[in-house]
C-alpha positions as a LaTeX table, in Angstrom:
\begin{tabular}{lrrr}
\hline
Residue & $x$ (\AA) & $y$ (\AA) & $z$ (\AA) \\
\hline
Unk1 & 10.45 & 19.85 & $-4.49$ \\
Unk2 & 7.97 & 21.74 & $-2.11$ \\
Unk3 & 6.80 & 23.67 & $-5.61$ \\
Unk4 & 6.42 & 20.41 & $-7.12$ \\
Unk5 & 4.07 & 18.81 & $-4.02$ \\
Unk6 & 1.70 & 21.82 & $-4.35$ \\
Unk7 & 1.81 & 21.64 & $-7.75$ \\
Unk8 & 0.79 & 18.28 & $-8.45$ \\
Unk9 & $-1.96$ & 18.21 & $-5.52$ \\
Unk10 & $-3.34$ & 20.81 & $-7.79$ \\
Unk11 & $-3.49$ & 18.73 & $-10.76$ \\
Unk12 & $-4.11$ & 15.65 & $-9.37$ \\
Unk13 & $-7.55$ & 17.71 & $-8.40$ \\
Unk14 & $-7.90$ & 19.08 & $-12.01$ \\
Unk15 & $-7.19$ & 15.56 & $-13.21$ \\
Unk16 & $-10.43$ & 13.61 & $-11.82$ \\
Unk17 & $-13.22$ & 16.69 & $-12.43$ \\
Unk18 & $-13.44$ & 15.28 & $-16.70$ \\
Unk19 & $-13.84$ & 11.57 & $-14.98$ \\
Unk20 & $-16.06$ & 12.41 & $-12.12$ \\
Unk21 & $-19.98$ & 11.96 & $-13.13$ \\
Unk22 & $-21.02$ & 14.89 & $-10.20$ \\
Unk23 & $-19.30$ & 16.83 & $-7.47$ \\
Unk24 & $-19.77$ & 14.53 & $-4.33$ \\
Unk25 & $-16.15$ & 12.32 & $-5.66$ \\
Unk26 & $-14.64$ & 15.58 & $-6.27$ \\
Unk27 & $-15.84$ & 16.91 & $-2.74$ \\
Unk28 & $-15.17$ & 13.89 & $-0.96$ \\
Unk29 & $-11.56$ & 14.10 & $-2.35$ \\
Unk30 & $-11.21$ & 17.83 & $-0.84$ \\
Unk31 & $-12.48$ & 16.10 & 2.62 \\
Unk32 & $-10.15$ & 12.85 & 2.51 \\
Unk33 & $-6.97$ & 15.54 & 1.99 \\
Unk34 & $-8.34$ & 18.60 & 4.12 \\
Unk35 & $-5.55$ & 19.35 & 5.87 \\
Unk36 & $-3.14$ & 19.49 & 2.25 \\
Unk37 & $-5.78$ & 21.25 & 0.56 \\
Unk38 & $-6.59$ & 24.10 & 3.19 \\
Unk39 & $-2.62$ & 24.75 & 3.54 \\
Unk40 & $-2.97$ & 25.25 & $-0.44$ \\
Unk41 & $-5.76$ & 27.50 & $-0.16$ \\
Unk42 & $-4.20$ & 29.51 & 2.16 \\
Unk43 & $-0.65$ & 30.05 & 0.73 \\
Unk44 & $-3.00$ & 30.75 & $-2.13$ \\
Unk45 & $-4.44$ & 33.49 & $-0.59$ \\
Unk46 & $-1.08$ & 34.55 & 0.92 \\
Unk47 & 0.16 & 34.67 & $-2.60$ \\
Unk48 & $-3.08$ & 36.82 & $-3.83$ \\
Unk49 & $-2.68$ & 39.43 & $-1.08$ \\
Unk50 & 0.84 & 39.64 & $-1.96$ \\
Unk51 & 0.04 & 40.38 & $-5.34$ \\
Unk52 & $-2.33$ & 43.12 & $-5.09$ \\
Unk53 & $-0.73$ & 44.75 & $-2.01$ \\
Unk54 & 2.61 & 45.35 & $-4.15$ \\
Unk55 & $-0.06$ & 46.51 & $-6.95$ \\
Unk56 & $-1.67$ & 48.78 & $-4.79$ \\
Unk57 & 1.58 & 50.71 & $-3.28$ \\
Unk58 & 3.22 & 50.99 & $-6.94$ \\
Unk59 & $-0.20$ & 51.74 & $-8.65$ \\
Unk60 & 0.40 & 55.37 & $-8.78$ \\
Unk61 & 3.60 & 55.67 & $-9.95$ \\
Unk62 & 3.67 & 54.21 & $-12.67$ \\
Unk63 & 7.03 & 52.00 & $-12.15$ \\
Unk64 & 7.23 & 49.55 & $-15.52$ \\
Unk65 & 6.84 & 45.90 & $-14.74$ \\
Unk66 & 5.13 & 46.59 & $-11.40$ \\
Unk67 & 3.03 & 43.71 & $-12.93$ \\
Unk68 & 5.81 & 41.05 & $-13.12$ \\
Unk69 & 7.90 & 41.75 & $-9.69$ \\
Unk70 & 4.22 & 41.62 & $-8.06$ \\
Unk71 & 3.79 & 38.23 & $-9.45$ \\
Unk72 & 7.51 & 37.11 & $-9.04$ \\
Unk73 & 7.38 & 37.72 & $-5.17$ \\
Unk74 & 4.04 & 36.87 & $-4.98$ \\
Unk75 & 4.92 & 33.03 & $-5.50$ \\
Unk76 & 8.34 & 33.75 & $-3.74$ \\
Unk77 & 6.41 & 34.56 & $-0.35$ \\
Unk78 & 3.47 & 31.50 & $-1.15$ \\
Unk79 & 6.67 & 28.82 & $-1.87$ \\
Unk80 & 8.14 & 30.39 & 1.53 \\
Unk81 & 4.99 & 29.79 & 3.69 \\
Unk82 & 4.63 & 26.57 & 2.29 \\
Unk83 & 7.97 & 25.55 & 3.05 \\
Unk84 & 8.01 & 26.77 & 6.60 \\
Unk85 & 4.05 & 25.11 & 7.05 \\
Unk86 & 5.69 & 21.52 & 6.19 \\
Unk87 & 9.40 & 22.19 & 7.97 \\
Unk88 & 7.51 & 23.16 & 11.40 \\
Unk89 & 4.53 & 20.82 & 10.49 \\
Unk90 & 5.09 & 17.20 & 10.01 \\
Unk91 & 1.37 & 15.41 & 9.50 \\
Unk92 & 1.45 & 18.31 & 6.48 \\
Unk93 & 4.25 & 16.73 & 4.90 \\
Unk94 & 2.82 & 12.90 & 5.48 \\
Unk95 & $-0.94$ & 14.42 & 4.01 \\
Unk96 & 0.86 & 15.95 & 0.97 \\
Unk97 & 2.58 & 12.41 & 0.59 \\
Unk98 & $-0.49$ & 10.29 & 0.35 \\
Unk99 & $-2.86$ & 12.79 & $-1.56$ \\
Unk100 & $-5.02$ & 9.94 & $-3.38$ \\
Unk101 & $-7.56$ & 10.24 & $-6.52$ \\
Unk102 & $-11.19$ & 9.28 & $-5.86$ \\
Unk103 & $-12.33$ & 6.06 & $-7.82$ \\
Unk104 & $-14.65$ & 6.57 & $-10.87$ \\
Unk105 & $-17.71$ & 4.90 & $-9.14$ \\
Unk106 & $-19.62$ & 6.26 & $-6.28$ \\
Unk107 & $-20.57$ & 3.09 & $-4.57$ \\
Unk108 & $-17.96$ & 2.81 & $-1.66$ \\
Unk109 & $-17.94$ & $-1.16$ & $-1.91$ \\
Unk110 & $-17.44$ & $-1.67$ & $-5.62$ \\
Unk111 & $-14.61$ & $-0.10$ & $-7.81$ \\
Unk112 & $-14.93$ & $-0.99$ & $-11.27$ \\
Unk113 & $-12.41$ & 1.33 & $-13.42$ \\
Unk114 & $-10.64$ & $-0.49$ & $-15.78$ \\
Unk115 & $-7.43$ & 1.82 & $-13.82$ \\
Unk116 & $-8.08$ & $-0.09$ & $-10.49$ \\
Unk117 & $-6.85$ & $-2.62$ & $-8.73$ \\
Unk118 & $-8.61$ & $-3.88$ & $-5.87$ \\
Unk119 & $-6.47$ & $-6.13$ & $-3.86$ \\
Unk120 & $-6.93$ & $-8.22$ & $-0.38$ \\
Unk121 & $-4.08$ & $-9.88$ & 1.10 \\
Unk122 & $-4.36$ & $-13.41$ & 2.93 \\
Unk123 & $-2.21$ & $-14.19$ & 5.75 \\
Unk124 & $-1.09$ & $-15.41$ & 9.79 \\
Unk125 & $-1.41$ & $-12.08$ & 11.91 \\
Unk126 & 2.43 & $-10.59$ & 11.92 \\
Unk127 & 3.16 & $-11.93$ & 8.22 \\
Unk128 & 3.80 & $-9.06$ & 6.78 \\
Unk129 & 0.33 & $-7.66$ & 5.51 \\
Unk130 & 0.17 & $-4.23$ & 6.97 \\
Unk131 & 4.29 & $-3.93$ & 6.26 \\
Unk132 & 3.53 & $-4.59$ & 2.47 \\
Unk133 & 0.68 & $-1.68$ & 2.88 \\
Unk134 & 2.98 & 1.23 & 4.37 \\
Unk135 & 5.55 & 0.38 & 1.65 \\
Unk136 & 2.88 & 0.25 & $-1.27$ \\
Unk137 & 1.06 & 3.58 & $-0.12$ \\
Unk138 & 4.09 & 5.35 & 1.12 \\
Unk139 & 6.86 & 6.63 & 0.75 \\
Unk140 & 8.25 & 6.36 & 4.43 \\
Unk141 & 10.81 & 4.43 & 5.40 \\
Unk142 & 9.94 & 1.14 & 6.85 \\
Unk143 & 10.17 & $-0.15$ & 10.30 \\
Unk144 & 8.65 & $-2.88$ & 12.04 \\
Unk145 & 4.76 & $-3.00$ & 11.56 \\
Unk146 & 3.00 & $-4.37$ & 14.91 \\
Unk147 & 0.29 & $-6.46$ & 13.26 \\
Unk148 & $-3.14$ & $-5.10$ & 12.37 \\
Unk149 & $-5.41$ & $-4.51$ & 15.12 \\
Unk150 & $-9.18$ & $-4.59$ & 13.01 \\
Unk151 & $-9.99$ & $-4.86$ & 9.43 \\
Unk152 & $-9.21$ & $-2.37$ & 7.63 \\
Unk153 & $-9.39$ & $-0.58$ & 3.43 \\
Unk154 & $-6.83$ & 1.33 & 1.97 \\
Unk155 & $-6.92$ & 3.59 & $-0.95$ \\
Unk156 & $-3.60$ & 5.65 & $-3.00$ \\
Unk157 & $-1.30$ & 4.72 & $-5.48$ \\
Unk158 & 1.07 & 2.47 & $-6.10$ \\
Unk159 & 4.48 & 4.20 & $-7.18$ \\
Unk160 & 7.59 & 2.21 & $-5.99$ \\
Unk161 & 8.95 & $-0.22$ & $-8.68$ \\
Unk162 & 6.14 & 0.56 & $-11.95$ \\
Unk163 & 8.65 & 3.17 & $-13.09$ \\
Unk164 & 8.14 & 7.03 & $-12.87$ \\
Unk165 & 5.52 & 7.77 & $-15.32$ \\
Unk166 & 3.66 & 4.91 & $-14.02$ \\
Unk167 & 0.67 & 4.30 & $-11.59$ \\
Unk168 & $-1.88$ & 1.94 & $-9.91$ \\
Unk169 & $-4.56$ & 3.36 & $-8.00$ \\
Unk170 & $-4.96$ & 0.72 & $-5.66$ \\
Unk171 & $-7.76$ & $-0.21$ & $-3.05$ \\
Unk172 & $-6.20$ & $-2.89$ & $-0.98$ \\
Unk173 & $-7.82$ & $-4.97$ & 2.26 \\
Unk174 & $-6.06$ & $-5.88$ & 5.30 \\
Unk175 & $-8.34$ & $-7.81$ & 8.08 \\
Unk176 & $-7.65$ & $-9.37$ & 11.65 \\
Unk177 & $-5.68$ & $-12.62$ & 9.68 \\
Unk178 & $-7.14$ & $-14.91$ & 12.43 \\
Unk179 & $-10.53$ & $-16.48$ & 10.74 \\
Unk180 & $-11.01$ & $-17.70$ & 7.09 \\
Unk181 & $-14.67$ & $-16.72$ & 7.88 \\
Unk182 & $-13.56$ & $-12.92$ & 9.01 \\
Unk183 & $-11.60$ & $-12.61$ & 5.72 \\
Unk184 & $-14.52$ & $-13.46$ & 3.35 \\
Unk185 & $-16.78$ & $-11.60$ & 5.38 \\
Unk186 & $-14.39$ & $-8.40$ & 4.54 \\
Unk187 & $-14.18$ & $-9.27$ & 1.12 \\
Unk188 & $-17.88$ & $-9.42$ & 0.66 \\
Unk189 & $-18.44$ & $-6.25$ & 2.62 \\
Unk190 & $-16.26$ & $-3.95$ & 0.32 \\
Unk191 & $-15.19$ & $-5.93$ & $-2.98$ \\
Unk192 & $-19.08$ & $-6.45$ & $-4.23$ \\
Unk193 & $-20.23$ & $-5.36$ & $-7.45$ \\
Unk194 & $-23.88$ & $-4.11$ & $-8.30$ \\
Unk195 & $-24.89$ & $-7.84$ & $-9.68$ \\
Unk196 & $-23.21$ & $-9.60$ & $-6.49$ \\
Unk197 & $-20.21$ & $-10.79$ & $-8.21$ \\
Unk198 & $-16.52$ & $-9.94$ & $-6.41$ \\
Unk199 & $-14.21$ & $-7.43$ & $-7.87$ \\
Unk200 & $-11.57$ & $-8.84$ & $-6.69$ \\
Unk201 & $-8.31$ & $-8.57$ & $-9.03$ \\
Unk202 & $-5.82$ & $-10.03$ & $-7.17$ \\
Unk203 & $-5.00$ & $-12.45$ & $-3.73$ \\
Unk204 & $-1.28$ & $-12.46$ & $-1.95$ \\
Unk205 & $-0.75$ & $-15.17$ & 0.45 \\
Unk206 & 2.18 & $-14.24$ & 2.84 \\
Unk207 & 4.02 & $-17.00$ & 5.18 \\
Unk208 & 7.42 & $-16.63$ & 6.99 \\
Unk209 & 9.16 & $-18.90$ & 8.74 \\
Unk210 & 8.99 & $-16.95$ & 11.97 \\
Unk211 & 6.61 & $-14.74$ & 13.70 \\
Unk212 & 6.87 & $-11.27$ & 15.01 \\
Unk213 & 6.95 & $-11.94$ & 18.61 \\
Unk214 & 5.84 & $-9.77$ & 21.52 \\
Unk215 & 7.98 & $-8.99$ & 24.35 \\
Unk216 & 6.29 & $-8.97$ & 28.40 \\
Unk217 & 5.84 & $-5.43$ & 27.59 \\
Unk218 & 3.72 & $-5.47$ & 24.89 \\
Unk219 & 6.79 & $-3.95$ & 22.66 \\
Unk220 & 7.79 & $-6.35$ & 19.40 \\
Unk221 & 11.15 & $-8.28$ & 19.64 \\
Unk222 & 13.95 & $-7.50$ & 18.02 \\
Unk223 & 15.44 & $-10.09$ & 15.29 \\
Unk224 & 18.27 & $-11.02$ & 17.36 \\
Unk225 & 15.83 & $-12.55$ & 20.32 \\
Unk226 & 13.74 & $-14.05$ & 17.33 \\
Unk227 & 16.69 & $-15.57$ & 15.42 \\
Unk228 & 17.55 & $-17.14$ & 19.28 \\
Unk229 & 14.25 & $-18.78$ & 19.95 \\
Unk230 & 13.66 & $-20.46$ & 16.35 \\
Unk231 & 14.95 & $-23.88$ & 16.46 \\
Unk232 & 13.51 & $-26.15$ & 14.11 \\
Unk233 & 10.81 & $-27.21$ & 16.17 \\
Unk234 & 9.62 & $-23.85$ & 16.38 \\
Unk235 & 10.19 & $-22.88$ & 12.45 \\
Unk236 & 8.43 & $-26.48$ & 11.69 \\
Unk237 & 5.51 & $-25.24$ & 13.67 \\
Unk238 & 5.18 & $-21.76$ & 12.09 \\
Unk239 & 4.85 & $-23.73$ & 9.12 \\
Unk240 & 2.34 & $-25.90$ & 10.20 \\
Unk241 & 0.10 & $-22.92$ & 10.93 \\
Unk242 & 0.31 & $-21.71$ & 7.46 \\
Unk243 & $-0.37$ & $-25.14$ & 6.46 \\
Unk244 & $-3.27$ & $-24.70$ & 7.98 \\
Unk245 & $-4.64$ & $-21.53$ & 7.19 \\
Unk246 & $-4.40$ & $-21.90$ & 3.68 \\
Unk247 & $-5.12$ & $-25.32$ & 3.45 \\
Unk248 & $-6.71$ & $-26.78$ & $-0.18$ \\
Unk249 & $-9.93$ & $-27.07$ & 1.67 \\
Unk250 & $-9.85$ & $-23.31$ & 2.74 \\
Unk251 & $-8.47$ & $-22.55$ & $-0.86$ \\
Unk252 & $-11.35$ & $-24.22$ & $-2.32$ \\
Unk253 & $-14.04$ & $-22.12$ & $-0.37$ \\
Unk254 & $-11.98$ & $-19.05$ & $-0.79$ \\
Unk255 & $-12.07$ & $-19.21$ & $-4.62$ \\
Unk256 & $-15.62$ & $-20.18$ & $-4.83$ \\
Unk257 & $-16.35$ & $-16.97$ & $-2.97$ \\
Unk258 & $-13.95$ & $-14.28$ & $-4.37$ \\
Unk259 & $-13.10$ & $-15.73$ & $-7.75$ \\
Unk260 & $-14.97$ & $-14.85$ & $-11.46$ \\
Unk261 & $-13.76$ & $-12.88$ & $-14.29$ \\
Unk262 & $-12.31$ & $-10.08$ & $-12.38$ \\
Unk263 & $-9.78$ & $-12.42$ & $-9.94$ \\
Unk264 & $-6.36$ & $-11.91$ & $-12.71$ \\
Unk265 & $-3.38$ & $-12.91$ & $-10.29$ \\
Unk266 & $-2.95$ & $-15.09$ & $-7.37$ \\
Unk267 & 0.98 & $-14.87$ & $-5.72$ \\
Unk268 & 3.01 & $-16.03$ & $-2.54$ \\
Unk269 & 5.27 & $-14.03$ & $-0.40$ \\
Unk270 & 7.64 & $-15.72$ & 1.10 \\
Unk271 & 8.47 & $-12.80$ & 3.77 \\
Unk272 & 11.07 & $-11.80$ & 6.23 \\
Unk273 & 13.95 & $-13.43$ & 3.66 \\
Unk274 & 16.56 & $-11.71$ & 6.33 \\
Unk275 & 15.42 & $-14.07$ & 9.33 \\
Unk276 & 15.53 & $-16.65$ & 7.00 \\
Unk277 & 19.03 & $-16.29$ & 5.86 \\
Unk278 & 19.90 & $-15.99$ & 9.97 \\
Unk279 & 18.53 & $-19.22$ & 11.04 \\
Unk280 & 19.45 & $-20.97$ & 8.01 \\
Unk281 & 22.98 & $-19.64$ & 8.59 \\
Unk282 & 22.23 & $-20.22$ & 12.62 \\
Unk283 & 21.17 & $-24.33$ & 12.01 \\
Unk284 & 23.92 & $-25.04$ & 9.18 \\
Unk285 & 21.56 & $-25.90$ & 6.75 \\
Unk286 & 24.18 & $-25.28$ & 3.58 \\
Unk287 & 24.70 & $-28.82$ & 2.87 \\
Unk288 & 21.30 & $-29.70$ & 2.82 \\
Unk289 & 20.48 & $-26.43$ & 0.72 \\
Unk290 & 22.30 & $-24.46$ & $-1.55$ \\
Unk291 & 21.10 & $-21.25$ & $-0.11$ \\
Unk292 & 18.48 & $-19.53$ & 2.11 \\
Unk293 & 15.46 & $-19.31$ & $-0.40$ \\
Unk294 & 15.90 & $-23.13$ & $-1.57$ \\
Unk295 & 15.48 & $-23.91$ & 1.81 \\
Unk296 & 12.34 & $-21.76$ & 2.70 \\
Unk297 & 10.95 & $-23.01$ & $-0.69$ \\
Unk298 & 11.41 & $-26.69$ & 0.71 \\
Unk299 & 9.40 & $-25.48$ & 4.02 \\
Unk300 & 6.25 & $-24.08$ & 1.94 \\
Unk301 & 6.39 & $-26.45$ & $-0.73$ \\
Unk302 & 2.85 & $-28.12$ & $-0.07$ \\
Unk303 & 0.99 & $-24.53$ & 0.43 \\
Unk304 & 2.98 & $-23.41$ & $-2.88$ \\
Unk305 & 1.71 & $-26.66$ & $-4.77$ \\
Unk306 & $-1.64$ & $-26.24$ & $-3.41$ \\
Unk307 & $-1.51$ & $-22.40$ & $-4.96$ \\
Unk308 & $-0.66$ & $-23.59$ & $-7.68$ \\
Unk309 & $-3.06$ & $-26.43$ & $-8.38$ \\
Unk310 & $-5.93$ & $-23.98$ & $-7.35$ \\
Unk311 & $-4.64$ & $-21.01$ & $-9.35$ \\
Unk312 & $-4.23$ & $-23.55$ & $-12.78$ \\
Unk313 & $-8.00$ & $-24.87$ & $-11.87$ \\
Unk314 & $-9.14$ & $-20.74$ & $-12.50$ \\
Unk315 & $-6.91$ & $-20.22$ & $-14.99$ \\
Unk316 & $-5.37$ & $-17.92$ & $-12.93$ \\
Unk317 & $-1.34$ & $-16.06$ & $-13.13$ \\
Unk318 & 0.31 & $-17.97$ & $-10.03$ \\
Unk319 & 3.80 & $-16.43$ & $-9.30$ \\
Unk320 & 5.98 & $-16.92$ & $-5.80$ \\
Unk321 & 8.08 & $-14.51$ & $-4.59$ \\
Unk322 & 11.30 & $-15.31$ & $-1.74$ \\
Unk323 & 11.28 & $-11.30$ & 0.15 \\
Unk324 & 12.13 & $-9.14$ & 2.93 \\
Unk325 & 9.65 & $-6.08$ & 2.87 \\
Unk326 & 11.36 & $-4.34$ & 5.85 \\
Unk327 & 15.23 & $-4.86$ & 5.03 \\
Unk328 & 15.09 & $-5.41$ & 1.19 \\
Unk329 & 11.89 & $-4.63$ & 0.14 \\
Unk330 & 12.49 & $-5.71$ & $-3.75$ \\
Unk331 & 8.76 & $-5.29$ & $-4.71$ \\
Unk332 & 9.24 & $-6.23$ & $-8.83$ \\
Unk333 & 6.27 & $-8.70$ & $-7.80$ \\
Unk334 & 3.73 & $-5.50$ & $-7.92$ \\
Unk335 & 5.06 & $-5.25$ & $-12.46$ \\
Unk336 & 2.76 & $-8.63$ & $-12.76$ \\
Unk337 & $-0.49$ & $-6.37$ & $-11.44$ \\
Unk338 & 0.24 & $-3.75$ & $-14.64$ \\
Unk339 & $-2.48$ & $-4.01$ & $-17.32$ \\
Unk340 & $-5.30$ & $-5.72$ & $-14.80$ \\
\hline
\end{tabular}
């Protein structure tokens, strides 16, 4: 496995020098993964010193296959340092994990390969935006995400759920999720092409039926103290705030702005699907609905219609999805982005 890391860093690296037009994508790659590829250089040279040391002491005596055992413990001693560089040093194992590819274009706001997806997401602060991130870009295990701070881009790969020979390399926007305003201002700023028009591919909407709140200390709440609080006054109001955010007014002005021949899919995630099932478990709600998700359907019906409508209007692949991205993060939604 530790072979296989160093291995493919290496060819990820060989992979983009036929697609790269100059050397500045291929140098800013080396820059964006320093810390991987300087731990590669050196077990390289580890290796390489190896090598010719063992050459050196056996040169004169002729010994057959000097040539062979030099290289044979030569890789043994460069696997060995590598192992004991990512046992002893974790942010090594994390920068291995999320070596990413540079895009084919050199503009920094603008990716136009046919093998991108550029992606913003649209949501209440605590929805689940930055949760969907960690799980799309790695391969840690999930937790509870504290919700983004600033506006921020995010470039890799998308792995989980395409299948192992598969891959997306994704550039995907998460912003404050306060102001309408802030989030086409983001857009703008780094999903522009050269002629003006957005390269935008795709838009998820997230709502949940509760929020992440904040204890005194600044330090998020656990589910059980959330579950507690959310009576249905309080779940009716959540809902009213996503009502409001993506409103068909705001809808409208969004897909004036971002939309054009680029903008493929527009979907919904329904998030946090394991508070749902608590409260709706918590308020008896089984004779009024046969389970959990026909239930939070019923509560987002009129922003799901109003998806709809606008997604139909730009002939546009609409899709909802009922999910829990920290306790069962089923992520098939991400096989409808394949082929943009």
């Amino acid at each position: 496995m530790i072979l296989a890391l160093s291995l493919d860093a290496i060819k990820q690296f060989l992979e983009i020098l036929p697609l790269t037009k100059g050397i500045v994508p291929a140098v800013t790659w080396v820059f964006k993964n320093l810390v991987a590829f300087v731990t590669l250089l050196f077990v390289i040279i580890v290796s390489v010193t190896v090598f010719f040391g063992i050459e050196l002491a056996f040169s004169s005596q002729k010994f057959p296959g000097v040539t062979i055992l030099s290289s044979l413990i030569a890789v043994f001693v460069g696997a060995c340092t590598l192992l004991i560089a990512l046992v002893f040093f974790p942010p090594l194992k994390q920068s291995f994990q999320k070596i990413g590819l540079p895009t084919e274009t050199t503009n920094s706001n603008s990716s136009t390969a046919s093998s991108n997806l550029n992606l913003v997401l649209y949501g209440l602060r605590g929805s689940g935006k930055t949760t969907l991130i960690k799980k799309l870009l790695t391969i840690d295990e999930l937790g509870l995400e504290p919700s983004t701070t600033e506006a921020k881009v995010y470039e890799g790969k998308i792995m989980a759920g395409l299948g192992a020979d598969q891959s997306i390399n994704l550039r995907v926007a998460d912003y404050y999720g306060e102001k309408p305003s802030n989030f086409l201002e983001m857009v703008k700023s780094e999903f522009t092409e050269s002629d003006g028009s957005s390269s935008v591919n795709a838009i998820i909407f997230f709502v949940d039926i509760a929020p992440r709140g904040v204890d005194i200390d600044g330090s998020l709440l656990p589910d059980e103290k959330i579950i507690a609080m959310m009576d249905k006054t309080q779940v009716a109001n959540r809902i009213t705030e996503h009502e409001d955010y993506i409103s068909r007014s705001i809808l409208e002005v969004l897909f004036s702005q971002i939309g054009g021949e680029n903008l493929k899919s527009v979907q919904l995630l329904i998030n946090k699907a394991d508070l749902v099932e608590a409260i709706y478990a918590k308020q008896g709600l089984k004779r009024k609905f046969a389970n959990p998700e026909a239930w939070a359907n019923s509560l987002v019906s009129k922003i799901d219609q109003s998806l709809q409508q606008a997604s139909e209007a730009q002939n546009l692949s609409y899709s909802s999805h009922f999910i829990s991205l920290t306790k069962n993060p089923n992520i098939d939604f991400l096989k409808r982005l394949e082929g943009m």
